[in-house]
Residue, then its C-alpha position, 0 to 999 in steps of 0.5 A: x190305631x195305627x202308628x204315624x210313620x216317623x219321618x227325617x228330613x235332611x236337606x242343607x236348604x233350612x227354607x226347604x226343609x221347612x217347607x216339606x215339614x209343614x206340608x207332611x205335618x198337615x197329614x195325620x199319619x205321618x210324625x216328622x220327627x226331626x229336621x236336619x242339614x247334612x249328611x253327618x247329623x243323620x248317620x250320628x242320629x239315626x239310631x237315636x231317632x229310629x226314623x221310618x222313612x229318611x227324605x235325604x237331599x243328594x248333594x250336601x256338603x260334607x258327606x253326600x247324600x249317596x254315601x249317607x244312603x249307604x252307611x246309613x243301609x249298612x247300620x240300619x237296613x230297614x230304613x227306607x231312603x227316600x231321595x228328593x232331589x232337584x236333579x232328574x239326570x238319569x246318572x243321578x237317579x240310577x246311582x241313587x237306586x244303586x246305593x239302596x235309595x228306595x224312592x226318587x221324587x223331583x223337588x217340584x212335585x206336588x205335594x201329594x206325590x211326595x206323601x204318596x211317595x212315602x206310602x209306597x216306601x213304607x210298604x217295601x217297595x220302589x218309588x219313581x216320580x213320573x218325571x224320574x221314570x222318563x229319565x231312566x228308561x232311554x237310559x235303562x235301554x241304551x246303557x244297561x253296563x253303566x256302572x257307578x264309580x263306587x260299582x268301577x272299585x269294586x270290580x277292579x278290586x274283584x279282578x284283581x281276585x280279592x274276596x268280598x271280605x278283602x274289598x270290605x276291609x280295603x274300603x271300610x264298608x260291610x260285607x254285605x254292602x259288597x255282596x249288593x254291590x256285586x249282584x248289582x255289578x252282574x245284574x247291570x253287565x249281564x254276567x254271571x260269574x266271577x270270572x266272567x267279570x273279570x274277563x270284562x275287567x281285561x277286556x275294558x281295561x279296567x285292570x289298568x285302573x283307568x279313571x278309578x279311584x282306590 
């Protein structure tokens, strides 16, 4: 018989935690095995609790659920994050997905969307709620380069000629977490070399460090 799939949820809202408990509880397949508040329980827990999926809020205080996503990925790469959230902002969405979230799912979903959510994750691959599909695709169309603010350091970094392992060091993450960042930068501006993007880097000013934050 097959294992029930070991759910975290983490949400700073008790009452909606709670809530999205007992309904995955109804289900047979699925273990919620813990309930936690922010985002620092999770990155202390994670390897204790050795979560299948993790359904992680976005906005909590202390740390975020973005910079969750991404440490969490940086220890544990095979975990699947899954963000449920009340915001269907594209902004929000696509930073989500840019930082390894592998689902997206509006709070006010149907119930069955959000274990049909964990299903598909479960499986390896991406997950979009109807309502965040709608979101992203006029802004997928119109805005290909929107790069994230995480994405805007590392490319000034990348400019300036630091190596993958220099920019690591400069903002304590993995080298592979660069190396994502990286392709994902070249994915979004259509380029393909290094120099390349730093010829972008001149020619949009972003050697000059406008709006972005070592």
């Amino acid at each position: 018989m097959k294992c029930p799939t070991r759910i975290v949820i983490v949400d700073d809202h008790p009452m909606v935690a709670e809530g999205i408990q007992s309904i995955l509880e109804g289900y047979e397949d699925i273990n919620v095995i813990a309930t936690l508040f922010d985002g620092r329980d999770i990155i202390d827990q994670v390897e204790v609790l050795d979560p299948d999926v993790i359904l992680l809020d976005l906005n909590m205080p202390g740390i975020g659920g973005l910079t969750t996503t991404e440490i969490i990925l940086e220890r544990r790469p095979k975990t699947r994050i899954l963000i449920l959230s009340m915001h269907d902002s594209p902004e929000y969405i696509s930073s989500a997905l840019s930082h390894g979230a592998l689902g997206y799912v509006l709070k006010d979903v149907p119930t069955n969307k959000i274990k049909r959510a964990i299903d598909v994750v479960m499986t390896g691959q991406r997950y979009l709620c109807t309502g965040a599909l709608e979101s992203l695709e006029p802004y997928d169309a119109s805005d290909r380069g929107q790069l994230t603010n995480r994405e805007q350091t590392i490319l000034l970094q990348l400019a300036q000629g630091k190596s993958n392992k220099d920019v690591a060091q400069n903002l304590d993450i993995s080298v592979r977490t660069v190396e994502t960042h990286r392709k994902n930068i070249k994915r979004k501006l259509g380029i393909s070399s290094t120099a390349g993007l730093t010829r972008y880097a001149m020619e949009h000013g972003v050697l000059q460090g406008t709006g972005v934050q070592l």
